[in-house]
C-alpha positions as CSV (number, residue, x, y, z in Angstrom):
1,X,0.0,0.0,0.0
2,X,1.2,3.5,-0.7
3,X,-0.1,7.0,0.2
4,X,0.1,10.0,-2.2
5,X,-1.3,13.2,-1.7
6,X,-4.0,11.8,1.0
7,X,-5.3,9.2,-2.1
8,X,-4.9,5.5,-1.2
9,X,-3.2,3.2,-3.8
10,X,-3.5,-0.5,-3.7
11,X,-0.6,-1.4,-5.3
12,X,0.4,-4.4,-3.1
13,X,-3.1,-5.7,-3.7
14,X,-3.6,-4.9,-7.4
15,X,-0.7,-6.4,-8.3
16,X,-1.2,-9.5,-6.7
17,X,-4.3,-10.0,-8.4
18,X,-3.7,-9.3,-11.8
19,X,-1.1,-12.2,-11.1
20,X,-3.7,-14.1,-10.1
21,X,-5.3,-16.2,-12.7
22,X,-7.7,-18.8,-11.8
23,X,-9.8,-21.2,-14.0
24,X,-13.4,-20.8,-15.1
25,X,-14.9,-23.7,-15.9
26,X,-16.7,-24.2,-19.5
27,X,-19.3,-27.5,-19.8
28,X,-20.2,-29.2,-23.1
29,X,-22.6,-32.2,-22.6
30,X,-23.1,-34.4,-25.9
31,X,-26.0,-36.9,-24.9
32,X,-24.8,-39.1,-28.1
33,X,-28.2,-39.7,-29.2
34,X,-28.0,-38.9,-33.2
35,X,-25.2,-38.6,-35.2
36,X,-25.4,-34.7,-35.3
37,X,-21.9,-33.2,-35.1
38,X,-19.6,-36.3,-35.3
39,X,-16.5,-37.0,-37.8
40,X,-15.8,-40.3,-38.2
41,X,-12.4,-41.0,-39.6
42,X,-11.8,-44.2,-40.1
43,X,-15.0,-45.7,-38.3
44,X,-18.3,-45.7,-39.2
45,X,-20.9,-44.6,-36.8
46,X,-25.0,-44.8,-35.7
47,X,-27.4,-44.1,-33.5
48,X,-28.3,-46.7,-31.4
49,X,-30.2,-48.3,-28.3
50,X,-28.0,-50.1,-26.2
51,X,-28.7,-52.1,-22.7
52,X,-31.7,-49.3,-22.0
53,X,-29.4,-46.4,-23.3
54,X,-29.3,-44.1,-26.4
55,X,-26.0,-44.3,-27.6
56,X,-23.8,-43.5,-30.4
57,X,-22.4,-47.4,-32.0
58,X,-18.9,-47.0,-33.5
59,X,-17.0,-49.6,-35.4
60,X,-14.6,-50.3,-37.9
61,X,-15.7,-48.8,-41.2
62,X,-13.9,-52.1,-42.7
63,X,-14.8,-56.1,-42.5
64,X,-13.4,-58.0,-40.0
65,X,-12.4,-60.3,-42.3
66,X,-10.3,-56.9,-43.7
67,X,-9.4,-55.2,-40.9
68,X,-5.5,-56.8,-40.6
69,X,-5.1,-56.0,-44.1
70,X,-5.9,-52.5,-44.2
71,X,-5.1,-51.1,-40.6
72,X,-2.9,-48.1,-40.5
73,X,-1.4,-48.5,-37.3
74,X,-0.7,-50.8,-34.5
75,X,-3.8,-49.4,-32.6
76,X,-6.5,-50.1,-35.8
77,X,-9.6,-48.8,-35.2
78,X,-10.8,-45.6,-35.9
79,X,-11.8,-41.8,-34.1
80,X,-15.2,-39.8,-33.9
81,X,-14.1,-36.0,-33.6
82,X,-16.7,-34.2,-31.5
83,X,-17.1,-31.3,-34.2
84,X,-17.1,-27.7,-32.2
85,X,-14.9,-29.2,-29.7
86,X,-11.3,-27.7,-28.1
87,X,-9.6,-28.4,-25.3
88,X,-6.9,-28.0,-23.1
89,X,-7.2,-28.8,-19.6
90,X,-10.0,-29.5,-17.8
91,X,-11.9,-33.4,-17.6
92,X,-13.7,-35.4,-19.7
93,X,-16.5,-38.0,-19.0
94,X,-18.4,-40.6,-20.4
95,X,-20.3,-43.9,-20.0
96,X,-18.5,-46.6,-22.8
97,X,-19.0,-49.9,-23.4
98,X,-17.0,-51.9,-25.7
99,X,-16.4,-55.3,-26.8
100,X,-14.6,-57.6,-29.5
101,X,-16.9,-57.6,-32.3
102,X,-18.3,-60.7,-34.4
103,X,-15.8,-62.1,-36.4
104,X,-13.1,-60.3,-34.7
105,X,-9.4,-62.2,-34.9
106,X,-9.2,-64.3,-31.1
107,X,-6.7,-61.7,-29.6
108,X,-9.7,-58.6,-30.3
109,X,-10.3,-57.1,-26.7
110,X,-13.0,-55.0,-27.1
111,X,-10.7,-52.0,-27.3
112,X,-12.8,-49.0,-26.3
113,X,-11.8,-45.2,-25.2
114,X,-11.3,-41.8,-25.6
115,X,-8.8,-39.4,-27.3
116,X,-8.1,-35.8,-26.8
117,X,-6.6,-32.5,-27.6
118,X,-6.6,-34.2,-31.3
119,X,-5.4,-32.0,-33.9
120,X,-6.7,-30.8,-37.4
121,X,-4.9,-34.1,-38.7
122,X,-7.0,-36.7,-37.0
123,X,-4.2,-39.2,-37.1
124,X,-2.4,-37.0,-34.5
125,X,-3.7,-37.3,-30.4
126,X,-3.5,-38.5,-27.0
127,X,-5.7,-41.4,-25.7
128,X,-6.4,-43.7,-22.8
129,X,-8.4,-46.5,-24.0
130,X,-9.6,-49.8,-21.5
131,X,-9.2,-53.7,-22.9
132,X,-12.6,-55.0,-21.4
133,X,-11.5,-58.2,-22.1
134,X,-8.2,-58.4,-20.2
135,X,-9.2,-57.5,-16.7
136,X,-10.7,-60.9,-15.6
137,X,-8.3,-63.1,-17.8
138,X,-6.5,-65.7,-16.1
139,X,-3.1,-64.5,-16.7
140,X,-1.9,-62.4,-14.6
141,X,0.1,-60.2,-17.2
142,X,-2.5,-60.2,-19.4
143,X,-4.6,-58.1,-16.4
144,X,-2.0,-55.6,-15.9
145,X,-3.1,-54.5,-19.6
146,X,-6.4,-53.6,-19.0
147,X,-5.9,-50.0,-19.3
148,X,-3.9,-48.1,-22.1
149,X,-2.4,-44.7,-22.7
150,X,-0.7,-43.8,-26.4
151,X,-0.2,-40.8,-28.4
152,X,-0.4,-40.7,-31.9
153,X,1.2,-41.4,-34.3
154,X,4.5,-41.6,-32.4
155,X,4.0,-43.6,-29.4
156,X,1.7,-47.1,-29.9
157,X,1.5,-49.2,-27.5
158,X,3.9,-51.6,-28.5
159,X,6.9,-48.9,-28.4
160,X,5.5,-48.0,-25.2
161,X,5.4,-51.2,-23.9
162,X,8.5,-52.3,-25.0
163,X,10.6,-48.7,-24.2
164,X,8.6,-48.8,-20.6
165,X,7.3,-51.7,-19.6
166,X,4.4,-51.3,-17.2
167,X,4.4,-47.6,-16.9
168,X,1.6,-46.4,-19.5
169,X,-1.0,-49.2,-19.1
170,X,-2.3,-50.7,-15.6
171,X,-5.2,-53.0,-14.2
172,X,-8.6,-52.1,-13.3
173,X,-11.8,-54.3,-13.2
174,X,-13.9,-54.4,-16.2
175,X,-16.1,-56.5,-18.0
176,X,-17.1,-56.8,-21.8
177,X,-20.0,-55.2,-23.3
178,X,-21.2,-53.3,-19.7
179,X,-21.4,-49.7,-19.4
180,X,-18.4,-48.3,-18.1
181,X,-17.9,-44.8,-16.7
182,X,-14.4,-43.2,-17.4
183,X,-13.4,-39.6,-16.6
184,X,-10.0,-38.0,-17.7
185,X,-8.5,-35.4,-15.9
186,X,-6.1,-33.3,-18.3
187,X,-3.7,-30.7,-16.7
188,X,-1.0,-29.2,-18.8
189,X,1.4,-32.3,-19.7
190,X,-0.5,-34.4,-17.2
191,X,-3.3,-37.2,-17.8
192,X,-5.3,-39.2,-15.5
193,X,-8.1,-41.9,-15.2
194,X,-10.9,-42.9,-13.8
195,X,-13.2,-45.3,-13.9
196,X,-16.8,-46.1,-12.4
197,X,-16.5,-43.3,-10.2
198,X,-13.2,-44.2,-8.4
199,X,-11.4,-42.2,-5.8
200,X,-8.1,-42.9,-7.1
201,X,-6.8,-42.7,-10.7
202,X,-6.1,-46.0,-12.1
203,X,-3.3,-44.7,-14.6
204,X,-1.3,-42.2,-14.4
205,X,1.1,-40.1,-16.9
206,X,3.0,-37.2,-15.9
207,X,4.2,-36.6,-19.7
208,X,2.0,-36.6,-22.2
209,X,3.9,-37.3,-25.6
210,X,2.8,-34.2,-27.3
211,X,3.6,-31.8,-24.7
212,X,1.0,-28.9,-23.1
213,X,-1.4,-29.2,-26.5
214,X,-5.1,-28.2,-27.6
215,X,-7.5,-30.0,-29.8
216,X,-10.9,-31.8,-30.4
217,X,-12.1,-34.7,-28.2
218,X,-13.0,-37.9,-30.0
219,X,-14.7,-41.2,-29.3
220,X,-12.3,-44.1,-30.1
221,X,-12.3,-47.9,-31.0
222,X,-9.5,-50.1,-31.2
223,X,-9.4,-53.1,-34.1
224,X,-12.1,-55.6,-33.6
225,X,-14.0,-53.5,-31.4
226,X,-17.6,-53.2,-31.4
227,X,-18.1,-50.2,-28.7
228,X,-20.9,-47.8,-27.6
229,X,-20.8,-44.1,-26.2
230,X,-23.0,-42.2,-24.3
231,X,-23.5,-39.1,-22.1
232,X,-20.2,-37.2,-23.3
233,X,-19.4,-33.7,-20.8
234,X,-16.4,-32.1,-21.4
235,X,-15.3,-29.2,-18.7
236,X,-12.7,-27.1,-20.0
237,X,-10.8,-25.5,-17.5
238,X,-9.9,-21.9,-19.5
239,X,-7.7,-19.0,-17.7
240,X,-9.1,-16.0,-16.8
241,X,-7.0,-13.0,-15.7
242,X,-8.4,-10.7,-13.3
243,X,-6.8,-7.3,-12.8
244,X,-7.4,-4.6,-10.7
245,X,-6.1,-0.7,-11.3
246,X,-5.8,1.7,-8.6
């Protein structure tokens, strides 16, 4: 504080809050009842009725029979771009349910997520996606992979596996074909998730492969996968400087 000619400035305090910069909260909701708004690339997409629910059913836009064949990357599959969307930080929730679809090859796991902060070039993202059909296998290993983070193009699961064993992909308890809820908490170049309402993230990455980015949000299958969305929110933390003059 500082007196001048009997006038009071704040200038301790107005300059401690124009430092300040908190986050205001933006909410998108996308009930995923009608295909209104989506971009499938590489997927092909309906409305649907699934278990009681209107949903949005996403699969491969190819044959199973095909899919090997013509897949572009380890991951196969495809991405729905949320059209309108752009994020940064903030989370994102939804209820999925995936699961290998008919006539899928035997190791299909019913691959089933969602990507973010995707850029104008679809094939370029982050992602954590679930296995459904890992988390109650018999083999032990085979659990351990029931939850997946990659970044596309660059970082598959396979290089990320084989570079880090164990650090991008973890266990939680699923089970094909149910309605799972999953919530991804994005801040800066950190990632987390949640599922069914858990207290406690059950993967963590404190670098996300292409740095402190902004893009769309997406719906995402896997190869083989024959998967259901519904009830998307996005809440997008945005900064908001406050400043106050004397």
């Amino acid at each position: 504080m500082s007196f001048m000619t009997g006038k009071v400035h704040w200038v301790t305090l107005g300059a401690l809050l124009s430092a300040l910069i908190p986050c205001v909260a933006t909410a998108q909701t996308f009930v995923l009842n009608s295909t209104n708004g989506l971009q499938p690339h590489d997927a092909k997409i309906e409305a649907a009725t699934y278990r009681g629910r209107k949903a949005i059913r996403v699969m491969p836009y190819v044959s199973a029979d095909a899919e090997l064949a013509t897949a572009k990357n380890d991951e196969g599959g495809g991405i729905v771009v949320l059209q309108g969307t752009s994020f940064h930080n903030g989370t994102i929730e939804a209820d999925v349910a995936g699961k290998p679809r008919a006539g899928a090859a035997p190791d299909a796991r019913g691959f089933v997520g969602l990507a973010f902060r995707v850029n104008p070039d679809p094939s370029k993202y982050e992602c954590f996606y679930l296995r459904p059909t890992n988390a109650r296998a018999d083999d032990q290993l085979r659990r351990n992979h029931s939850a997946q983070y990659i970044s596309m193009p660059d970082y598959q699961w396979p290089r990320l596996r084989k570079e880090s064993p164990g650090q991008y992909e973890s266990y939680v308890d699923l089970a094909p074909g149910e309605w799972t809820k999953i919530k991804i908490d994005v801040s800066e170049m950190k990632a987390r998730l949640y599922v069914n309402d858990s207290a406690q993230p059950v993967l963590i990455v404190n670098d996300l492969k292409h740095g402190d980015s902004q893009g769309s949000v997406a719906l995402w299958i896997g190869m083989g996968t024959e998967a259901y969305f519904a009830n998307l929110r996005v809440s997008d933390a945005r900064e908001t400087t406050v400043s106050v003059s004397d």
